[in-house]
C-alpha positions as CSV (number, residue, x, y, z in Angstrom):
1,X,-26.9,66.5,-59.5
2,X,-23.5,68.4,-58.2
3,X,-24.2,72.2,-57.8
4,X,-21.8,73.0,-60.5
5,X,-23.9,71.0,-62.8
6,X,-26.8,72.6,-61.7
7,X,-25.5,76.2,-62.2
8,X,-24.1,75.1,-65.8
9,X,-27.2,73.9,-66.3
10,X,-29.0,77.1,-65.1
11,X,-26.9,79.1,-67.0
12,X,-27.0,77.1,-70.3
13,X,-31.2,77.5,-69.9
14,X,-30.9,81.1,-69.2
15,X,-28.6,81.6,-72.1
16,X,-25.6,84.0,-70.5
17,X,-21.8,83.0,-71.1
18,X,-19.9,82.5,-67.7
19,X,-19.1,85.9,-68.1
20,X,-22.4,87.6,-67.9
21,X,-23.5,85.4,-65.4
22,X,-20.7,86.3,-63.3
23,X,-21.1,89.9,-63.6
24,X,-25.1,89.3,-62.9
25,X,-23.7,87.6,-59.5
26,X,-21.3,89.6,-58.4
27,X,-18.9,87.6,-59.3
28,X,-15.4,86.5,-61.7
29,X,-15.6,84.6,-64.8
30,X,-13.2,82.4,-63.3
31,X,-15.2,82.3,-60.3
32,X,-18.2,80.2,-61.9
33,X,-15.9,78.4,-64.1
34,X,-14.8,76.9,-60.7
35,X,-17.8,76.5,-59.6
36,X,-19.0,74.7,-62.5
37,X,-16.3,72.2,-62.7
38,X,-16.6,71.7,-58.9
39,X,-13.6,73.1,-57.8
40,X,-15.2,75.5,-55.7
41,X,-17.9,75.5,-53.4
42,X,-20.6,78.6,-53.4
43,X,-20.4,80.4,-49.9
44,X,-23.6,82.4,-48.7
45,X,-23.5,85.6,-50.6
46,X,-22.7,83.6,-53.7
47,X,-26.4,81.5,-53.7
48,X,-28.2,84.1,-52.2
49,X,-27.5,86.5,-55.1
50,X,-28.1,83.3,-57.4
51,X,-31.5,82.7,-56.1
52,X,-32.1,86.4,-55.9
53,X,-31.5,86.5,-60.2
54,X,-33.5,83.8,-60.7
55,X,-36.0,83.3,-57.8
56,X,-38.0,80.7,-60.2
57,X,-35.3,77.9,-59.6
58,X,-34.6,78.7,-55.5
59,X,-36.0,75.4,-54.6
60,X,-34.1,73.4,-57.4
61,X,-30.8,75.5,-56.6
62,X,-31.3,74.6,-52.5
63,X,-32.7,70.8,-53.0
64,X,-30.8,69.2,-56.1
65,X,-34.2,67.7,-56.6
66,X,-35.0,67.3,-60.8
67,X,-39.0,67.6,-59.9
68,X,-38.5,71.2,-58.6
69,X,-36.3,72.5,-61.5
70,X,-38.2,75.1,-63.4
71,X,-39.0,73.7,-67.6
72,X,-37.3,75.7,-69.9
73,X,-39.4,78.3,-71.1
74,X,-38.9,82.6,-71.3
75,X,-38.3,84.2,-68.1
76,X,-37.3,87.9,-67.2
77,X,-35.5,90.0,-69.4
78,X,-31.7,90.1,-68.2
79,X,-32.6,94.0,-67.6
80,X,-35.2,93.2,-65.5
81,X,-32.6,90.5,-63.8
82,X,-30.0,92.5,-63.0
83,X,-32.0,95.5,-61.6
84,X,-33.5,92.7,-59.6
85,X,-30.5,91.3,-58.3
86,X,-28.5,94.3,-57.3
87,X,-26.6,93.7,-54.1
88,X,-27.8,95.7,-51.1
């Protein structure tokens, strides 16, 4: 699986818009809509903030391997995410 299908994915399960996710991330809308569509490529500070927000799918984000993506099921409150995941 292509990272950008992996972070539509991600984002899909987690249930933000591109916009939300983006702000999560430090990020632009437009930003993960290139991402997603594979028009971009994620540098450093872009996947370290992703697998900082959502630590449960680092291996999956990292690996591209199905049998290490996280089942769908409640995770953190996106409080709790976002005071997690702020930059330092």
């Amino acid at each position: 699986m292509e990272f950008g299908e992996q972070l539509r994915l991600l984002r899909k399960t987690e249930g933000y818009t591109q916009k939300k996710l983006a702000k999560l991330l430090d990020s632009s809308e437009i930003g993960i809509r290139l991402y997603e569509t594979g028009k971009r490529n994620p540098n450093g500070k872009f996947l370290k903030n992703l697998c900082k927000a959502f630590p449960e799918y680092m291996s999956w984000i990292m690996t591209g391997d199905s049998e290490t993506m996280p089942q769908v099921d409640p995770h953190m409150k996106e409080k709790e995410r976002v005071e997690n995941t702020k930059v330092v």
